[in-house]
Each structure stands twice: as structure tokens, then as C-alpha cells.
C-alpha positions as CSV (number, residue, x, y, z in Angstrom):
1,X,4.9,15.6,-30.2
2,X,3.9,18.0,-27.7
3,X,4.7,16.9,-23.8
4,X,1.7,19.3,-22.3
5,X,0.0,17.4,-20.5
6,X,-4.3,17.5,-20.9
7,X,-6.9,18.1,-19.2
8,X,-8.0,14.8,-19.1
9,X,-4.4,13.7,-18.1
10,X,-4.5,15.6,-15.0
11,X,-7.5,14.0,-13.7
12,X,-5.9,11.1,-14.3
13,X,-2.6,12.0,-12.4
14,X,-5.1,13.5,-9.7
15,X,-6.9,10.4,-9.2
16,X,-4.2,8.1,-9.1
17,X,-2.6,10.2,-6.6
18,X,-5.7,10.3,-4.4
19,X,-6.0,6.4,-4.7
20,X,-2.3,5.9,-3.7
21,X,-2.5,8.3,-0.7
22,X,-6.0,6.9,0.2
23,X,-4.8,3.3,-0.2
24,X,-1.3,3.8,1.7
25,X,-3.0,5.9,4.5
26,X,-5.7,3.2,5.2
27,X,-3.7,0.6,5.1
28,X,-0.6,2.5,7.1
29,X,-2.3,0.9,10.8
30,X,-3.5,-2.6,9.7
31,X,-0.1,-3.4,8.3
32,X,2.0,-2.0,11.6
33,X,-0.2,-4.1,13.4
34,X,0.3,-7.3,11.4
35,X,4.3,-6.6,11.1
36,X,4.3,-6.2,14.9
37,X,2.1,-9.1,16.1
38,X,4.6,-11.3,13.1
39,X,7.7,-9.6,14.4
40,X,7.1,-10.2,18.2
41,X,4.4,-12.5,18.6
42,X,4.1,-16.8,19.2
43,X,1.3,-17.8,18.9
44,X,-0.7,-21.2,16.9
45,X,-1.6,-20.1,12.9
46,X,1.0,-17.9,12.8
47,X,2.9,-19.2,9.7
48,X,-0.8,-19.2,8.2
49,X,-1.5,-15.6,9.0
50,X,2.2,-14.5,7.5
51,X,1.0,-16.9,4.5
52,X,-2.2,-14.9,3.7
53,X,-0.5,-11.5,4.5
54,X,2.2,-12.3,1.4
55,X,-0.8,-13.8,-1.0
56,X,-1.3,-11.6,-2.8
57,X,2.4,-11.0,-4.4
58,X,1.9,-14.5,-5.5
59,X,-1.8,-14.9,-6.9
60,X,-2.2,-13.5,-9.9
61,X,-4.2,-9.7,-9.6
62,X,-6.9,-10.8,-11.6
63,X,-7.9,-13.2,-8.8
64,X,-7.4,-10.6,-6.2
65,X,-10.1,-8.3,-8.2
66,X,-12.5,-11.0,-8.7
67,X,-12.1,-12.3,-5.1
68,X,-13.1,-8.3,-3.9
69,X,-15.5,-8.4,-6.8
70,X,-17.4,-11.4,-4.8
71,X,-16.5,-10.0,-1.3
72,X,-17.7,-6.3,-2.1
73,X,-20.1,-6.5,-5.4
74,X,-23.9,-5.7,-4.1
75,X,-24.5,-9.2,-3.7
76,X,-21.4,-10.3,-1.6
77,X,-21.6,-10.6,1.8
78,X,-20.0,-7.4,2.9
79,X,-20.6,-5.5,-0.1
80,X,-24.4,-5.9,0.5
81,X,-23.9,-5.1,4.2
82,X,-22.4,-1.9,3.3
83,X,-25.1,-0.5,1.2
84,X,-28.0,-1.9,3.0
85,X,-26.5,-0.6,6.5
86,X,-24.9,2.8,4.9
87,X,-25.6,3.2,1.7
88,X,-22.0,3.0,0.3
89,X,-20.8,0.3,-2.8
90,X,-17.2,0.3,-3.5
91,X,-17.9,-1.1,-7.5
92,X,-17.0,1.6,-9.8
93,X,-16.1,4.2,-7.4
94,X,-12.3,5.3,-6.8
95,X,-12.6,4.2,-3.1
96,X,-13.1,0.9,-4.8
97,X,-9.8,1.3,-6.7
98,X,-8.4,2.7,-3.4
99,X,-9.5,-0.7,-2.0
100,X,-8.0,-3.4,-4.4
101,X,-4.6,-0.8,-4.5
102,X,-4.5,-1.3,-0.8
103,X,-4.7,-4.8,-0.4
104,X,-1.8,-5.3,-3.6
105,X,0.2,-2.9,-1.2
106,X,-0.2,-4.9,2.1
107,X,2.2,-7.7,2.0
108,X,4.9,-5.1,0.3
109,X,4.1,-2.4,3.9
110,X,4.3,-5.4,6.2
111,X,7.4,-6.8,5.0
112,X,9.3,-3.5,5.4
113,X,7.9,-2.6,8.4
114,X,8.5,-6.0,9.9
115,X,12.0,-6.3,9.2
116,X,12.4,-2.5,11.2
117,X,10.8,-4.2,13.9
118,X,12.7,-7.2,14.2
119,X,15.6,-5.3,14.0
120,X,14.8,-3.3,17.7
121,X,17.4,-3.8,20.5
122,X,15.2,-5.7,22.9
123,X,17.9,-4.9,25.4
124,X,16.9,-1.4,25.3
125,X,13.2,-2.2,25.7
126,X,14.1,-3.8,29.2
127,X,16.5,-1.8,30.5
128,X,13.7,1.3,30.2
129,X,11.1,-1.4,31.8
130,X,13.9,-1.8,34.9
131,X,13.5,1.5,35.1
132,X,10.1,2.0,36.1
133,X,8.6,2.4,32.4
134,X,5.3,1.2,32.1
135,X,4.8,-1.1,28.3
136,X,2.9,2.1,26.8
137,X,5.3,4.3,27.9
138,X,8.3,2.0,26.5
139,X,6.3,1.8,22.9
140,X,5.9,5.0,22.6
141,X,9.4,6.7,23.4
142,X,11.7,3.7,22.3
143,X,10.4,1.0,19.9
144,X,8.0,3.3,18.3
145,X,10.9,5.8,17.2
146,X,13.3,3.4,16.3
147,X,10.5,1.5,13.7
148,X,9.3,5.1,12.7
149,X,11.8,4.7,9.4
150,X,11.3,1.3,8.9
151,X,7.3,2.5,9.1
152,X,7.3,5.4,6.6
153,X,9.6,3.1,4.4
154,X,6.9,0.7,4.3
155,X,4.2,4.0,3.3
156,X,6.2,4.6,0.7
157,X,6.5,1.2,-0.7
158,X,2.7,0.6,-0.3
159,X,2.5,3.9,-2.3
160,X,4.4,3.3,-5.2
161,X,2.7,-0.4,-5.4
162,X,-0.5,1.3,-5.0
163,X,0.1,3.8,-7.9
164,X,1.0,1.3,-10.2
165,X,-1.7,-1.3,-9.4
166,X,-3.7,-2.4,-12.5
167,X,-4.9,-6.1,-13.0
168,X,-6.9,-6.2,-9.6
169,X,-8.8,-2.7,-9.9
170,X,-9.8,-2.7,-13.3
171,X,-10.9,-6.2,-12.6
172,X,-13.3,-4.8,-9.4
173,X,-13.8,-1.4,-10.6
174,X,-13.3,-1.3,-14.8
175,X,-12.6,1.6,-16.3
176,X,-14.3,4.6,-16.2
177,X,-13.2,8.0,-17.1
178,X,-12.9,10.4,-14.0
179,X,-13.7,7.9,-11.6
180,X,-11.8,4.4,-11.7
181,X,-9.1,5.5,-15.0
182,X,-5.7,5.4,-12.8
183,X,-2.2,5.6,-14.4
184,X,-1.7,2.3,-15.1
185,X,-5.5,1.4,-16.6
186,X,-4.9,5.1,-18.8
187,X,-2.1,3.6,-20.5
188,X,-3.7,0.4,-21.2
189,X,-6.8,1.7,-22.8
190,X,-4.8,4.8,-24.7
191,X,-2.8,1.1,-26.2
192,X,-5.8,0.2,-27.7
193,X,-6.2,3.1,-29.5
194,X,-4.4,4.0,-33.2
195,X,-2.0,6.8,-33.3
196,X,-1.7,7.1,-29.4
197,X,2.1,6.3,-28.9
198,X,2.4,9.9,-27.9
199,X,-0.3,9.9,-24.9
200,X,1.3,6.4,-23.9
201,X,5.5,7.6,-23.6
202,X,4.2,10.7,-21.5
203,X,2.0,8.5,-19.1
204,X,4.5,5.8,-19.1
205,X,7.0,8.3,-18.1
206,X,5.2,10.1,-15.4
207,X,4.4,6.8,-13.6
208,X,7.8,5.9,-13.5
209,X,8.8,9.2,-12.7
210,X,6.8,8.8,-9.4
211,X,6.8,5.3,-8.7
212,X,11.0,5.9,-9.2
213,X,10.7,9.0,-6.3
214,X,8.4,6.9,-4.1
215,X,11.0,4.2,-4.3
216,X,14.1,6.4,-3.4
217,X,12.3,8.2,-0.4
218,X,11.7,4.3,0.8
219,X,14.9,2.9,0.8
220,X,16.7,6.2,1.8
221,X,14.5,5.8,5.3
222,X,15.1,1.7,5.3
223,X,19.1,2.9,5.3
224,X,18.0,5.4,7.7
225,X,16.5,3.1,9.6
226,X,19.7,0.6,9.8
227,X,22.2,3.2,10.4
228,X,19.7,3.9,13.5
229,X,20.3,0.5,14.7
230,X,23.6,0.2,14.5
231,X,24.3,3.3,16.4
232,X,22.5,1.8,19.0
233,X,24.5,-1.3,18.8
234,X,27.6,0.5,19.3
């Protein structure tokens, strides 16, 4: 058994990692601004918003991909916005893939970078606003550096969820070679096919090669994040 990977294989390794990075990186300022407005904000509905933010760890992916399926197909009702008003569809593209990966990675991104918000001294928040610091200034020199490892935790969390997402893309997007065929869906189809144990153990092991390095890089900066904290406790 040779370990070489093909030609083929890269493009699969290449698109996989563009769909995690695209996925993580669109997603990076919706989930911030959910974890903040459910870290800091009251207000009515919030239980329901925190709710629909964690649905989709809960509801099976299939439903997920047929839910974007009806949502973003040509004839849903943003899906035919899109391509009558720009000439874009999402079905069968990677960005599609890109799309259901994010939305699998939300509630994993928000959760992380919720807890690193909650865990903020608000003491030090308004003894800078006794000061003289204006709110924008106080975001952006204290709570923003203190949630900055709690934030790129949550990245890399989305991203490893994102590069292992499966049941909701090929659900949207199917498979096709070059332009939907992630990790995940490559190792499922080469499973259907005789004599391809070989082609499955070296994709198998290269996803959990870099879902296992996306995972340490997160929880080193959620440690990171604590030990920041407590400094500033003591």
C-alpha cells in the first residue's frame, strides 16, 4: 500500500481546506456578535434566540441540508433572490458546501466565544469608563483583548467542525468531483467502492490528523484565555 497521496486526493484536501477557512472566516463576525449580545444582553426572546443558535447540534444534518436546500435551491425564497438579483446559486458549488459547513460550525464558535466573554472582569470595564473612556474605546483596548483567545478558540473549533461536516452538504450540494467532494463526502463514496480500504485509511487519517491539530490550537488558546483571567483576578 503506497501512502502517496493522488492527484485527485489533493484537490480534495485543497477544497476542504478552502471550505473550512471560507466557512470559519464568514461565520468568525456573526457568531462574536451572537456570543456577545447572549453573554451581555437582556432582552425578551432571548432563551429562543440561544435555542436556535445551538439547533443545529441537536437536529439531525440531513435536516439542516434540506432546510438550506429549500432556503437556497433556485426556487427558495433567498436562493431565487440571489440569482435573479446577482446571478449567484449556492447548489453544487463549494461556497454552497462552505455554507451548510458554516452554519454546522455556528453553535460550536458561539459557545466558545461566549463562555470568553462571560468570563470578562466587568470591574475592569468600569473602572476604564471612570476614567474618561468612551464604550468604543473600552471594547477595543480591554474586553476585546481579553475575548481575543476565547475568539480564535471558537475559529478553530468552527474549523475543525467545518472540515469534518458531511450529512448537511452532501444533502445541499451532493457530490461532485472537484467541486462539492470534501474529506468527509471522499471517504464515503471511496466506501462504496471494492478494493478501496487503502484510499479510505489515508483519508481517514489525514482528517483526523487535522481536525486533531485544529482541536489542540483551540483548547491551548481557551487555557490561554483562562490563565488570562485569572491573572487579572489576582
Amino acid at each position: 500500500m503506497t501512502w502517496s497521496l493522488s492527484a485527485d486526493e489533493w484537490i480534495i484536501i485543497g477544497l476542504s481546506l478552502k471550505v473550512g477557512l471560507t466557512a470559519m472566516m464568514a461565520m468568525l463576525p456573526v457568531a462574536f456578535a451572537l456570543a456577545w449580545l447572549l453573554a451581555r444582553a437582556r432582552f425578551p426572546g432571548k432563551l429562543i434566540l440561544d435555542t436556535l443558535v445551538h439547533l443545529p447540534l441537536v437536529v439531525p444534518p440531513v435536516v439542516t441540508g434540506w432546510l438550506l436546500l429549500l432556503l437556497f435551491g433556485p426556487q427558495g425564497p433567498i436562493g431565487r433572490w440571489l440569482l435573479d438579483w446577482f446571478g449567484i446559486t449556492l447548489l453544487f458549488r463549494w461556497t454552497g458546501a462552505a455554507l451548510a459547513a458554516a452554519i454546522m460550525a455556528l453553535p460550536l464558535m458561539v459557545r466558545a466565544m461566549r463562555l470568553s466573554i462571560a468570563a470578562i472582569d466587568h470591574r475592569l470595564e468600569q473602572a476604564a469608563q471612570t476614567l474618561g473612556a468612551s464604550a468604543v474605546r473600552v471594547f477595543c483596548t480591554i474586553s476585546l483583548p481579553l475575548a481575543l483567545p476565547g475568539i480564535f478558540a471558537g475559529a478553530m473549533l468552527g474549523f475543525a467542525r467545518s472540515i469534518g461536516e458531511f450529512g448537511a452538504t452532501i444533502t445541499f450540494v451532493s457530490d461532485i468531483p472537484g467541486e462539492t467532494r470534501t474529506l468527509p463526502i471522499a471517504i464515503y463514496s471511496a466506501l462504496q467502492l471494492p478494493d478501496s480500504d487503502h484510499v479510505v485509511l489515508r483519508l481517514a487519517l489525514l482528517s483526523v490528523a487535522l481536525s486533531f491539530a485544529a482541536l489542540l490550537l483551540s483548547e491551548y488558546l481557551a487555557r490561554r484565555a483562562m490563565a488570562a483571567v485569572r491573572s487579572h483576578d489576582l
